[in-house]
N, C-alpha and C positions, 0 to 999 in steps of 0.2 A: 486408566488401568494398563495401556498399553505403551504408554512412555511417551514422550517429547518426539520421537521420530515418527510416529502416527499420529501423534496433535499438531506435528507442523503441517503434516502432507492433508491431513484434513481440513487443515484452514486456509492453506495456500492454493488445492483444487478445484472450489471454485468460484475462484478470480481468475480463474487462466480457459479465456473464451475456448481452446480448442479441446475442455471436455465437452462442454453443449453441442461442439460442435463433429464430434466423435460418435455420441451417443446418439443427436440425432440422424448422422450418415449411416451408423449398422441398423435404425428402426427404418427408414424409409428405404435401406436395402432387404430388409425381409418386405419390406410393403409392395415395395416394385417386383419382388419374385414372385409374390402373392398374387397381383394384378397379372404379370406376365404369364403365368397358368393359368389364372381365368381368361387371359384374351386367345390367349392359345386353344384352352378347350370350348369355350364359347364358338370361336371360328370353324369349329369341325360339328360341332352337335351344341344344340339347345339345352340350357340349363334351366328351361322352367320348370321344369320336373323337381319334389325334393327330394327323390332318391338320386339326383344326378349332383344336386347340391352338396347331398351328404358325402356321395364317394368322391367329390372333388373337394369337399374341406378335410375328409380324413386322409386322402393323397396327399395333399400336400402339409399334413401336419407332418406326416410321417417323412417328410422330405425336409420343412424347417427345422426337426427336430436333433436329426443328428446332427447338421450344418451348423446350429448356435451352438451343439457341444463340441463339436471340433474347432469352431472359431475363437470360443472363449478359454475352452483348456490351453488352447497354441497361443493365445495371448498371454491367459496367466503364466504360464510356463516360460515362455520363451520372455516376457517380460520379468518377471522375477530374477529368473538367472541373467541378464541382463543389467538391472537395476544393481544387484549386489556386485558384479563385475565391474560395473564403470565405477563403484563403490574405491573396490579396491585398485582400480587403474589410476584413480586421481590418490591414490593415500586417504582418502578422507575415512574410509573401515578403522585404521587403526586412531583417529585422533577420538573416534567415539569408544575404541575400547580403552583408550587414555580414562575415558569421564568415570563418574560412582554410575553410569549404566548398568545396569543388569544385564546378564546374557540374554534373560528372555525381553526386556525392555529393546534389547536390541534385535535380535530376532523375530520374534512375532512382530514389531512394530514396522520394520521393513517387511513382512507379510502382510501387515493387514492394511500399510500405506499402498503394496502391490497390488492386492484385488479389490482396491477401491474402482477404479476402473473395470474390469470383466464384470465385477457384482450389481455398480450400478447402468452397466449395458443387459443385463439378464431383469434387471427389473423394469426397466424401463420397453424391456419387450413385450412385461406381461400383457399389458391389456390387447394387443395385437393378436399373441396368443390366445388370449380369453374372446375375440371375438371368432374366431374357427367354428364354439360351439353353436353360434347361432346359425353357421352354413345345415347343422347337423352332422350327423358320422362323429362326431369328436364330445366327449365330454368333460366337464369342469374337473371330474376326477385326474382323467389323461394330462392335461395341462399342470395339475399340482406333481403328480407323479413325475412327468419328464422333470421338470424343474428343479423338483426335489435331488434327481438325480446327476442332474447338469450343476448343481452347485455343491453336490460332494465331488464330483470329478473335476471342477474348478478347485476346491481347495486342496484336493490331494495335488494338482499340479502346480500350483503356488506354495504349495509345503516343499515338493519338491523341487523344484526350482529355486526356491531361498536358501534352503538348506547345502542344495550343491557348487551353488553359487559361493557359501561361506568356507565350504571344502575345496573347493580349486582355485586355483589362483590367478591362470586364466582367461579370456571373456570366451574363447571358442569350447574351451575343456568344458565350462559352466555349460554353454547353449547346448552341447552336441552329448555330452551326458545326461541332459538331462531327457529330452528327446529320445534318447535309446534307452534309457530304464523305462520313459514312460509306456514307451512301443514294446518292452520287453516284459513288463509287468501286464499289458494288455494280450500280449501274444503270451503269455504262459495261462492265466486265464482261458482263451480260448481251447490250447492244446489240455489242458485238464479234463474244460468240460468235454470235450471231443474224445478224449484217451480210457475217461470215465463214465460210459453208457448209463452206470447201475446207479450213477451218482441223482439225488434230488433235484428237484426243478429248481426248488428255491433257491439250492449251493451253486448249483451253475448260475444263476441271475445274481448272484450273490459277488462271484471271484472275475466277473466280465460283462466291464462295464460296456460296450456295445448290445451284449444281449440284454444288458436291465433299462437301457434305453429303448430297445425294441421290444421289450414287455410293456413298459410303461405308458408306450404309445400304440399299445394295441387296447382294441375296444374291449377285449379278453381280460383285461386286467384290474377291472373293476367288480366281475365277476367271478372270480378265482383268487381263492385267499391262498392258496401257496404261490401265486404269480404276486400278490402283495405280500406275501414274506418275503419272497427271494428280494423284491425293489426295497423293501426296509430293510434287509440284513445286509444288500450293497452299500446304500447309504450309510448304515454303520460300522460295515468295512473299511468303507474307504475313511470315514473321520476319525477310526482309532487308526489305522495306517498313518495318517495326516498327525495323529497326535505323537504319534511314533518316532514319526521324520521329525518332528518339529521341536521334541524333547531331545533328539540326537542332537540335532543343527542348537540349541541351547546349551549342552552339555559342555558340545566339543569347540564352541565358537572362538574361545579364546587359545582352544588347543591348537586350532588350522591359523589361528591369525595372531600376529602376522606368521606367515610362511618362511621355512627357512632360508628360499630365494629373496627375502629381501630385508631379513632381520639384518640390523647392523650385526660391521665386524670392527676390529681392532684397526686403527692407521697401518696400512701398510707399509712398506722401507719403497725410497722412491728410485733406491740403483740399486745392482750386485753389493759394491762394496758394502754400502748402507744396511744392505740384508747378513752380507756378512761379519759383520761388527757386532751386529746385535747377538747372533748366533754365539759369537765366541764369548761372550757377555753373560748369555742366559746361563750354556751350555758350560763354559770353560774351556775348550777345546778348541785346535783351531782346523777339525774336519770337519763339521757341523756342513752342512748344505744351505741354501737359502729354499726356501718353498715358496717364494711370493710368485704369482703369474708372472709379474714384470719382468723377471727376468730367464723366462724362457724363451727360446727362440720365435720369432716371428713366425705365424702362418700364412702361407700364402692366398694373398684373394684374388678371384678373378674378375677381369675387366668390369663386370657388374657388380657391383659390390653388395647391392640389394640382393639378386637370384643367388652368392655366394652364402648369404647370413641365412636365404630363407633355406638355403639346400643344404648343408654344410655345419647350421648348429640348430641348436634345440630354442629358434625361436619361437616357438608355441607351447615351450615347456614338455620336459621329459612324461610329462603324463597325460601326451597325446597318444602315445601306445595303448593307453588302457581304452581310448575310442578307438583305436583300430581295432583290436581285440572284440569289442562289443560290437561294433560293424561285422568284423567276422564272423561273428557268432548268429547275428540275423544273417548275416549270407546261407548261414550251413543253414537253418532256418527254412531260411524260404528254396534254396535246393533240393532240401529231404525234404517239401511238400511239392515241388514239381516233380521230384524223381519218383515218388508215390503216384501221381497224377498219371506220371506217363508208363508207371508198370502196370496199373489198373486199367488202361485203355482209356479214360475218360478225361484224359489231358483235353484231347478238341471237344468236346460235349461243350454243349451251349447252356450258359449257366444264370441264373439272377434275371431280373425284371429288363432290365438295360440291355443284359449279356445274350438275347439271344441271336444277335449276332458276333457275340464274341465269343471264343475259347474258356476254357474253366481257366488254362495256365495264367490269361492275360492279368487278373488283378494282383497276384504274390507278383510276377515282374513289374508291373506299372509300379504298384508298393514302394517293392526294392528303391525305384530308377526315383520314386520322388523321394524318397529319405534320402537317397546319396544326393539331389540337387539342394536336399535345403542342407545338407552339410558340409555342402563345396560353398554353397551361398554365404553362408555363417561366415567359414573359415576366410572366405575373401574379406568380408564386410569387416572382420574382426582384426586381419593384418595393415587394416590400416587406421580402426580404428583407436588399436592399439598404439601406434605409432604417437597418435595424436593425442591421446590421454599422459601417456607417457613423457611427452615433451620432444619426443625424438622427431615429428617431422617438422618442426619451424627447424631444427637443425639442419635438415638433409633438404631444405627449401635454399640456403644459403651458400651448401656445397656447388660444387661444377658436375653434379650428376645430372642427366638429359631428362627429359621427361619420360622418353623410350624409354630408357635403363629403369628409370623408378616404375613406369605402367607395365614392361614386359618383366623384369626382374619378379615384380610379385604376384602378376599374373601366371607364371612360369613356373615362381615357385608354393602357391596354391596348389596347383595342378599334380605337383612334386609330392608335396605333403599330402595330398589326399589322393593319393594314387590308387590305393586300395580300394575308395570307393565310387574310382571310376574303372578302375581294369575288371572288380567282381563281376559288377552286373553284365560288363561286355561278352565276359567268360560264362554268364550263365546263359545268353545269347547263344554264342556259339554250343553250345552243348545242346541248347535246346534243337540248333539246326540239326546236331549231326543225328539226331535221336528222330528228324522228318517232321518236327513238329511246325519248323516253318519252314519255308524255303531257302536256298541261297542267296537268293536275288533279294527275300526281305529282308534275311540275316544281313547283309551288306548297307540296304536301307535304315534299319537300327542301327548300326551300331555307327555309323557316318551321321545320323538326324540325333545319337547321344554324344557324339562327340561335338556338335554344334551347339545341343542345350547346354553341356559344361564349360562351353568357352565362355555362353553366354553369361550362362548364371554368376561363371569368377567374373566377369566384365561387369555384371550389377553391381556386384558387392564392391567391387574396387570405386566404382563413379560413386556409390552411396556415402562411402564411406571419406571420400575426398568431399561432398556438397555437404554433407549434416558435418555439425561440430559436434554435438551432443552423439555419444558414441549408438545408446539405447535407442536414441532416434531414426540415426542409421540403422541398425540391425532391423528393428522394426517396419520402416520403409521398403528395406529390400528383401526380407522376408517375405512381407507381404502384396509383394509384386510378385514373387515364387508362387505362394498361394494361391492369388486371382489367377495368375495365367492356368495354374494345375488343378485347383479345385472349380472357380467361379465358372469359367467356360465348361467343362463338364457337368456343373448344377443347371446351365441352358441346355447343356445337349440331353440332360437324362428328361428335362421337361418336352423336349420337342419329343423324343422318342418313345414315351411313356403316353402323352397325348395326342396321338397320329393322328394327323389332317392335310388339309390343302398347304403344300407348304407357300403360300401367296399369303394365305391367313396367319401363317405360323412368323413369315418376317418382320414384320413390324413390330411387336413386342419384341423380340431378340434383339434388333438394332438399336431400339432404345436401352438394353441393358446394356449390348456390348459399347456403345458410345456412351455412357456413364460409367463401366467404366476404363474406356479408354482417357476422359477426365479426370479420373483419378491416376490413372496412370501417367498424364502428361502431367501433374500437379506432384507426383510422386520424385520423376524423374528430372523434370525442368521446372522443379519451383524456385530453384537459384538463378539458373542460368537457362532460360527457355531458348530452345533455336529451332528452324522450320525443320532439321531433322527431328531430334526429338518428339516433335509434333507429330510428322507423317509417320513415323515409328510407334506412338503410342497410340493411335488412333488406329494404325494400319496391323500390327501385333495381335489386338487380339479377333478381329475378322481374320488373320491369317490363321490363325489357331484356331477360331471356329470351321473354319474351311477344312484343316485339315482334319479334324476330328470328323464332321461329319464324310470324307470321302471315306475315312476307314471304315465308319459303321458300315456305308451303304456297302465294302467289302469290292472297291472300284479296287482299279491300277493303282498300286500302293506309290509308283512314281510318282502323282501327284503329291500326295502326301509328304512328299520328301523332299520334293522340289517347292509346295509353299513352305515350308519348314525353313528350307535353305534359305531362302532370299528371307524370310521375316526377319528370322533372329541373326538372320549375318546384316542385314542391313541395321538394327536398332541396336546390336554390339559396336557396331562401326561407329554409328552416333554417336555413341557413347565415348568409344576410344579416341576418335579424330579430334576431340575440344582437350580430353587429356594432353596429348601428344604433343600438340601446337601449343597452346595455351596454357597447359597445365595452372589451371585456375585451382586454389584449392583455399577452402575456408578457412581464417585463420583466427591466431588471439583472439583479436577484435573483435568476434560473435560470438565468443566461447562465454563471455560472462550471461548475455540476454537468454542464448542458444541453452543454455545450461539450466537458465532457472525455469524456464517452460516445457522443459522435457520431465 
């Protein structure tokens, strides 16, 4: 029913060991989070009790619950628009609009080949899930409920993600649009129900999905039939949305492809005269002009010739402005909710379960600083793995260009190109100092500990995107190195600080999470090319990041903070950089065909 493009991807998934071996790394990482909050709350208080059972299965339901919804939307999502990018990077988009395909054979099929993966990691979590109700505190209802709602907010981001993927042309325009509508559709939802007091319980649970996921997973919601309206009227919000996107992305597929950047044109005249010949030919006339490129003056490049193309022309296609635009637009966003924050006086108020020692301002900037990291992330991963889809770096491998030139040129001009959404959030820093909300001394420490994260994060993306052949691979890998460092360690810290104890009892569990996955991170980053850097950087990263997170809670000398900052991720950038520079090893043809059919 769904066409030849979802009966190949369903026959050929699995025989390819690294689904089994996918699905069981996210079940036995909810399993080990699961363990590590019983050893943790075990360690400070006895759990023979079954009221102690109950409130620590329904603690941490409510903890696995949003974490599979964010893990698996950012997969669909960012995999979908991914999958139809590398689509259109190798040409192969347009030899299937060539076929008697159907638009929706080709659409929905590339969708529903994309959530083969997140759908069957969601089911494969159930019975994990279904074992919470026997701690107590949780019931079989709760678990249908979340689920129910984790797999409409899976496919509206796989809708949307295929859909904009087929619309840009692309691989960063795809990843970073989609990501901001998603964020932008979730943050309109909130400001609704927030703007609309008089509004029903059920229409707010209905238009934002975080709150229909926190109904769902409250014990409240098996007793409240308007709390079970609002979780069925979200779920079929969002799958007429999803029918919406996916009727567009059907309609217009053959309209966006191919794009008029790469539709053939005419043979152009290969000198002046030749252009002028023809002119006076066409025209009869012998004032006629030539118009070919060829024969206008040379532009000047400078000594880099890569930081010239990235800074200089519209390598990433003129409709990167419309992400700029949309970045903007969450900046003014997330300003008009600080600057409300701090005219109401409850900017410092200590806020949320985690937050009471943090600021109300801290979550809208933390926010902000991780959207700009996964979009500096993208756009590196994407500059080069575009290159390589394209055919242009086996070419610029054979030139007389340095490795320097190629590693700083597109490091430099990453940084260039997404100026915007590193100078905002600096600038909402500073305002926030001058307004006393923090000091100078920490204003100085942010915005030197965000300039550090951006080198680093363009550093991931460039080493990801030179080791993977398969472009999706890359983006994936170093996306999700983004992730662990930004979500995975803060899902240990909200469990230490949520369960306070002996911190002697509280270590041991944490170290086995953070050394799995610093394994994952050494297998992410030196699966090609392993070296004893890479190793002490990946093992060493995320205890440094756990270190610094915990010195801010406990609210110590934020120099600390600043200073493990500094040396972690200046030393595991370095790693990264030093094998570039010397070496410049980088993946070629030769793996592209194996690299290619496994991804």
């Amino acid at each position: 029913m769904l066409g030849p493009i979802f009966s190949r991807e369903a026959t050929v998934i699995p025989k390819r060991p690294k689904t089994y071996l996918v699905r069981a790394v996210y079940v036995l990482s909810l399993f080990l989070l699961l363990c590590t909050g019983y050893l943790v709350l075990d360690g400070s208080r006895s759990l023979s009790g079954s009221g102690d059972a109950a409130r620590f299965g329904g603690w941490m339901f409510t903890l696995l619950a949003p974490l599979q919804l964010l893990v698996l939307a950012s997969i669909a999502a960012v995999g979908a628009a991914s999958s139809v990018a590398q689509e259109k990077d190798r040409r192969t988009l347009i030899l299937l609009l060539l076929t008697r395909l159907s638009g929706f054979e080709v659409v929905a099929g590339k969708l529903a080949a994309t959530l083969l993966t997140p759908f069957s990691m969601l089911i494969c979590s159930l019975p994990l899930f279904l074992c919470l109700p026997l701690l107590g505190g949780v019931s079989p209802q709760q678990v249908i409920s979340v689920f129910a709602v984790t797999a409409a907010s899976i496919l509206l981001a796989g809708c949307v993600g295929t859909v904009v993927g087929m619309w840009r042309e692309k691989t960063f325009q795809a990843i970073a649009l989609t990501v901001l509508g998603l964020l932008m559709y979730v943050g309109l939802g909130e400001i609704v129900s927030e703007s609309l007091p008089r509004l029903a319980e059920s229409a707010k649970l209905a238009i934002s999905p975080p709150r229909a996921l926190a109904a769902a997973a409250s014990p409240m919601s098996s007793l409240s039939s308007e709390t079970a309206f609002g979780i069925l009227g979200f779920v079929v919000v969002a799958c007429t949305l999803s029918l919406i996107v996916l009727t567009i992305g059907v309609i217009k597929v053959r309209v966006w492809n191919p794009s008029r950047e790469v539709r053939m044109r005419a043979p152009e005249p290969e000198s002046s005269a030749e252009a002028m010949s023809q002119s006076v030919d066409a025209v009869g006339t012998a004032d006629a002009t030539p118009t070919s490129w060829k024969v206008r003056a040379p532009r000047p490049v400078w000594d880099n010739p890569i930081l010239w193309r990235e800074v200089r022309t519209w390598a990433y296609g003129r409709k990167v402005l419309v992400i700029r635009i949309a970045f903007v637009l969450l900046f003014l966003l997330t300003a008009a909710v600080l600057h409300l924050q701090i005219e109401s006086g409850v900017a410092m108020e200590m806020g949320g379960r985690i937050g009471r020692a943090l600021p109300s301002v801290t979550l809208p900037l933390v926010a902000l600083g991780v959207i700009s990291l996964v979009l500096v992330n993208a756009l590196a991963v994407t500059s080069v793995t575009g290159e390589r889809d394209g055919l242009a770096l086996d070419l610029l491998l054979v030139t007389d260009l340095s490795p320097g030139e190629f590693v700083f040129g597109k490091l430099l001009g990453v940084m260039y190109v997404a100026k915007e959404m590193i100078l905002l959030p600096i600038a909402l820093v500073i305002y926030l100092a001058v307004n006393g909300v923090v000091t100078y001394e920490n204003m100085v420490y942010l915005i030197l500990g965000a300039v550090v994260l951006y080198v680093f994060v363009a550093m991931l993306g460039i080493h990801s995107g030179l080791n993977y052949v398969a472009g999706r691979s890359a983006t994936l890998a170093s996306l999700g190195t983004v992730f662990f460092l930004c979500v995975g360690i803060a899902v240990c810290m909200t469990i230490m600080v949520s369960f306070r104890g002996a911190f002697q009892l509280q270590l041991a569990p944490f170290l086995v999470m953070i050394l799995g996955g610093g394994a994952a991170l050494f297998a992410s980053l030196g699966w090609r090319n392993p070296s004893s850097a890479i190793f002490m950087a990946s093992f060493g990263l995320p205890l440094v990041t756990f270190y610094a997170i915990t010195q801010f809670l406990l609210q110590t000398d934020h120099l600390y903070v600043f200073f493990a900052m500094l040396v972690g991720y200046c030393f595991t950038t370095a790693a990264m950089m030093i094998p570039a520079l010397s070496e410049f090893d980088v993946s070629l043809e030769r793996d592209r065909g194996a690299a290619g059919d496994s991804a």
